[in-house]
C-alpha positions in Angstrom: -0.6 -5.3 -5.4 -3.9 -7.1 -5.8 -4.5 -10.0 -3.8 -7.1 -10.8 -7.0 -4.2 -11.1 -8.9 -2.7 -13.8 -6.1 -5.8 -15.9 -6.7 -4.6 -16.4 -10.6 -0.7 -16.7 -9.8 -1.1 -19.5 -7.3 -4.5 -20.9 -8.9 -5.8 -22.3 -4.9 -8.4 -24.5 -7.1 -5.7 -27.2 -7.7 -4.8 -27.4 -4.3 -8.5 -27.3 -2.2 -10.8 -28.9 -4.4 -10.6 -31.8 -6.9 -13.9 -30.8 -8.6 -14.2 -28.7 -11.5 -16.9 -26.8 -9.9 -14.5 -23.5 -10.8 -13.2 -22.3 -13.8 -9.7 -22.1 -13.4 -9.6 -19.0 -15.1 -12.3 -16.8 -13.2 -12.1 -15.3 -10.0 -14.3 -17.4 -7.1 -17.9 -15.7 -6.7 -19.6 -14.2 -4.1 -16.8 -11.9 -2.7 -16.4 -8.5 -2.4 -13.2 -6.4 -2.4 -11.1 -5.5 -1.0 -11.2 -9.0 0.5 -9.0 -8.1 3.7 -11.2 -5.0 5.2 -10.1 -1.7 6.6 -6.3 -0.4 5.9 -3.9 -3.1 4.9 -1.7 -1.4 2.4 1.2 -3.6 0.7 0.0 -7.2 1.3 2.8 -9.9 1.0 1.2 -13.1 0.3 2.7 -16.7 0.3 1.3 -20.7 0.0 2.4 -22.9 2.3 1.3 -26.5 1.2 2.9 -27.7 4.4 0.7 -25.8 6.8 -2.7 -27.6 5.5 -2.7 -25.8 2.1 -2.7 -22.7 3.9 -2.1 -18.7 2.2 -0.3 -16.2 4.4 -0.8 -12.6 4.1 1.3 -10.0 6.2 0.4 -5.8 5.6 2.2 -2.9 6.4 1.0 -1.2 9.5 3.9 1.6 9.7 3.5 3.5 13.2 0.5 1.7 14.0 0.8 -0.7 16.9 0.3 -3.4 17.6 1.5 -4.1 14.4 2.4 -6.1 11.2 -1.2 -7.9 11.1 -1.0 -11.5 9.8 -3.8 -13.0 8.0 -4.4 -16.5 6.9 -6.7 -17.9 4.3 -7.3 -21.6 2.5 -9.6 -20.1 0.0 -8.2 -16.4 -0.8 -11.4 -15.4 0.0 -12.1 -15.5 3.3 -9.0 -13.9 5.6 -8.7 -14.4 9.0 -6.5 -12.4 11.3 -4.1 -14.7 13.3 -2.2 -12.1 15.3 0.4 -9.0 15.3 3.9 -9.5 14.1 5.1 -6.6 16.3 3.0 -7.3 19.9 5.0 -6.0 22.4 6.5 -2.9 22.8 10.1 -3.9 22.9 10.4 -4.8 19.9 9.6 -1.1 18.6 11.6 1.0 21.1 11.2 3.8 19.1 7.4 4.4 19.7 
């Protein structure tokens, strides 16, 4: 899954800018990919208009803990991590 392929199926440039500053049909500039960094296989991705025009991106972390990383983003382009889905030990009583 490519998250450059999230920025064309939810088109952010609607939602965040009225401006025409960016082709609708190019990816933004000045970004390097991956976008999120280090090991973040299978990314699963959703807009939430609701939450201040905000994109969600959870990864699979498998036996790494604390796990489930959650990332959020307003631009597709610049992630930031907001926590752990899995953060306590409990809720893995298998490790």
């Amino acid at each position: 899954f490519d998250l450059l392929k999230t920025y064309v199926l939810f088109d952010p440039s609607k939602y965040l800018s009225t401006s025409n500053a960016m082709d609708q049909h190019s990816p933004p500039r000045g970004f390097t990919n991956p976008i999120l960094p280090g090991w973040n296989p299978d990314p699963s991705c959703i807009f939430v208009p609701e939450w201040d025009n905000t994109f969600f991106c959870v990864t699979s972390s498998f036996m790494i803990f604390p796990g489930l990383p959650l990332y959020s983003s307003r631009d597709l382009v610049n992630w930031k991590l907001g926590c752990n889905i899995l953060n306590r030990r409990r809720q893995v009583p298998e490790l």
